[in-house]
PATORZA-491884 format. One record per residue: x, y, z of N, C-alpha, C in turn. Coordinates in pm, whole numbers, padded with zeros to 5 digits, always signed. Layout:
REM residues N
XYZXYZXYZ
...
//
This chain:
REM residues 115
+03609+00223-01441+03529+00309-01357+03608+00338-01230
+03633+00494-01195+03718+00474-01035+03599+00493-00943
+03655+00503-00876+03572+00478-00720+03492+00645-00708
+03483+00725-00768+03417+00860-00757+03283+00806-00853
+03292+00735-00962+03181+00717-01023+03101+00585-00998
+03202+00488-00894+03118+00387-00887+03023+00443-00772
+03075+00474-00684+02991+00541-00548+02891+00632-00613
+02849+00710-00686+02815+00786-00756+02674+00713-00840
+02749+00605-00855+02635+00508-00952+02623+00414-00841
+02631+00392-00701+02564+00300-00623+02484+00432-00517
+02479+00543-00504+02376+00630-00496+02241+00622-00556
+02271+00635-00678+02202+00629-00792+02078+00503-00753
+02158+00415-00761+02046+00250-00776+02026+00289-00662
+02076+00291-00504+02002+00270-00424+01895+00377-00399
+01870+00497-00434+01758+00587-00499+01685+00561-00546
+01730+00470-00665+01569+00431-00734+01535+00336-00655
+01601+00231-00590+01549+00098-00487+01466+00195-00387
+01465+00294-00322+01389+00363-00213+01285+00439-00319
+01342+00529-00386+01164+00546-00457+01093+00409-00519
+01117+00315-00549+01031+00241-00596+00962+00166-00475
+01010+00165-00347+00950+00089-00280+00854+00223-00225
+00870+00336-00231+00798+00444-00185+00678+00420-00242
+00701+00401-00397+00556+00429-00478+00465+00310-00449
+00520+00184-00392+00460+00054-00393+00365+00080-00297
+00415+00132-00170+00381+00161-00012+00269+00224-00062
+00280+00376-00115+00130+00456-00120+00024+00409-00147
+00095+00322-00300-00043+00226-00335-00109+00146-00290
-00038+00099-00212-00083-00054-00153-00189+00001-00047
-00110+00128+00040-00176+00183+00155-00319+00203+00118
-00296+00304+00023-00420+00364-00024-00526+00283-00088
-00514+00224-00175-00633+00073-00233-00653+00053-00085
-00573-00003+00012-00642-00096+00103-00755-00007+00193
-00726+00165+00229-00800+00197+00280-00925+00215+00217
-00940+00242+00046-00969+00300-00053-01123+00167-00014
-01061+00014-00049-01132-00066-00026-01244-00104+00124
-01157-00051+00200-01223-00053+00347-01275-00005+00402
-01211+00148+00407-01264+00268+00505-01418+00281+00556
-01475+00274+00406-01619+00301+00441-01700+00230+00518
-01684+00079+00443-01751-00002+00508-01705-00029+00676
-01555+00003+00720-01554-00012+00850-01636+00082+00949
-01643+00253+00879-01678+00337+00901-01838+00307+00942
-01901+00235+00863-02037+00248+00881-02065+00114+00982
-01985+00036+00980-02015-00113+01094-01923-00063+01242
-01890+00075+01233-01836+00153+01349-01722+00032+01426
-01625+00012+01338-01519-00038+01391-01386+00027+01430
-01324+00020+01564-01255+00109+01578-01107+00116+01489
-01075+00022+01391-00955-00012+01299-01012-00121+01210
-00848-00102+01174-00881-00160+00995-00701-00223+01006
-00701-00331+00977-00528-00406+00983-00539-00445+00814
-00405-00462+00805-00332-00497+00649-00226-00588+00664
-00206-00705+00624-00087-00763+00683-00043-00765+00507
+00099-00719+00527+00190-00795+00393+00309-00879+00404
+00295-00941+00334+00387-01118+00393+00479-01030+00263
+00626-01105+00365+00729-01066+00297+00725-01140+00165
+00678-01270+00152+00668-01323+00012+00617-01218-00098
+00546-01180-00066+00413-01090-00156+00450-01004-00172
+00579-00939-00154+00630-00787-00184+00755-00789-00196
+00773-00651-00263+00936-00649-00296+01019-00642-00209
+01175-00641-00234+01223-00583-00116+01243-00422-00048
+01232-00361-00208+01233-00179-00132+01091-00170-00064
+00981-00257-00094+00858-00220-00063+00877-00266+00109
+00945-00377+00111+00933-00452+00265+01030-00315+00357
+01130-00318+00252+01264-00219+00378+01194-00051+00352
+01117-00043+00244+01027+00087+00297+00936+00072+00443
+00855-00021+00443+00737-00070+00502+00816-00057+00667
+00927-00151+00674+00993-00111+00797+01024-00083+00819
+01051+00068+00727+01175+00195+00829+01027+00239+00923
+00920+00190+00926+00805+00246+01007+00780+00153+01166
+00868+00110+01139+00822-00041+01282+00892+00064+01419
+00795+00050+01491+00856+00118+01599+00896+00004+01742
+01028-00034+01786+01084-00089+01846+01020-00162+01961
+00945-00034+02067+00865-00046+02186+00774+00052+02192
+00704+00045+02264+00605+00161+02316+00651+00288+02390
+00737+00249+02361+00842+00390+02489+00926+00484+02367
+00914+00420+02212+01020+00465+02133+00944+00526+02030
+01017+00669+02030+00895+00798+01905+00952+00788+01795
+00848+00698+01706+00893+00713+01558+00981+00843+01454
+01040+00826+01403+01095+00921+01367+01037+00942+01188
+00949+00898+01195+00898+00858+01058+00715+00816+01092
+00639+00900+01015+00484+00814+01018+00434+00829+00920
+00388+00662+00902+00290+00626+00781+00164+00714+00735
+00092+00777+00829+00005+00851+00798+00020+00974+00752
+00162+01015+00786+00168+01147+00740+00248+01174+00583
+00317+01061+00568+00426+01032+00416+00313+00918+00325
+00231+00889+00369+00164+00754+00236+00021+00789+00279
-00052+00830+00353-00201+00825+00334-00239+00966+00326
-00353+00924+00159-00367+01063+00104-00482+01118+00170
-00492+01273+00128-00585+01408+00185-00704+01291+00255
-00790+01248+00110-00918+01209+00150-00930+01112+00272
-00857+01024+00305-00874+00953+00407-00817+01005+00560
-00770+01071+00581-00714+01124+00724-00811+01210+00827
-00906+01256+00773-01013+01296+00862-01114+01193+00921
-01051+01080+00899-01147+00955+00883-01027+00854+01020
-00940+00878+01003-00842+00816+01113-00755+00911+01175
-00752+00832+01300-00651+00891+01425-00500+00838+01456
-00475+00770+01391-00357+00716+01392-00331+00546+01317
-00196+00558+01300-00147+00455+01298-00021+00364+01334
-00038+00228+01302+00071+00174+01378+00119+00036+01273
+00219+00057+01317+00301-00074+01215+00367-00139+01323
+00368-00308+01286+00423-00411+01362+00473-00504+01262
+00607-00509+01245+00660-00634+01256+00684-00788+01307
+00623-00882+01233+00665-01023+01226+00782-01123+01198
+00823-01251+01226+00910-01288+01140+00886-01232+00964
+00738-01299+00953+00743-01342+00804+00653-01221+00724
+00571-01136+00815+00490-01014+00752+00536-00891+00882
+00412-00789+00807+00466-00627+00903+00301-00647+00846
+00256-00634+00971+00133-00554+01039+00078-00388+01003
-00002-00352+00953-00022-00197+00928-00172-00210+00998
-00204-00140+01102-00336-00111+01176-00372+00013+01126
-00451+00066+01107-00495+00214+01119-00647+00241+01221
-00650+00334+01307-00740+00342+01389-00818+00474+01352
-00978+00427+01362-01025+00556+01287-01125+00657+01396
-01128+00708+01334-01186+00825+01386-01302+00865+01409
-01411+00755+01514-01554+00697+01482-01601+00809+01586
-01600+00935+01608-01636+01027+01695-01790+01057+01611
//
């Protein structure tokens, strides 16, 4: 193999390593709001948190999960969870969200939209 096809075929895998952690993210996102939303909605809570421990997930799912961690409060994501993983039905229902990183998990808050 020369070096035009190995690079070529380490494109490749690391492609499918980022879509597969893509597809993990939506799902995970979505069940959890899927499971929650309402009931937070109606006990008028202003959010809804998700913690996933790095044990419990893959690694494209974790290095998906944290291309979303935003550094400080002073620093504009260049990437948001709400707008790439949470589907139609739930977004009229929340105002934002926020991801935090831990040593050992990443934090996903979503804040809703109790107007």
């Amino acid at each position: 193999m020369d070096i035009e096809e190995e690079l070529k075929l380490a494109v490749a895998t690391r492609n499918a390593k980022r879509k597969s952690g893509t597809v993990e993210v939506h799902k995970f996102v979505n069940k959890f709001l899927g499971n929650t939303l309402a009931r937070a909605i109606a006990q008028d809570e202003p959010l809804v948190s998700v913690v996933f421990k790095r044990e419990n997930v893959s690694s494209p799912f974790w290095e998906e999960l944290s291309s979303y961690i935003v550094a400080d409060c002073m620093t504009t994501p260049h990437k948001f969870i709400m707008e790439d993983y949470v589907d139609k039905v739930y977004k009229p229902y929340l105002v934002g969200a926020k991801v935090t990183d831990y040593p050992e998990h990443i934090l996903v808050t979503f804040y809703l939209n109790q107007d």
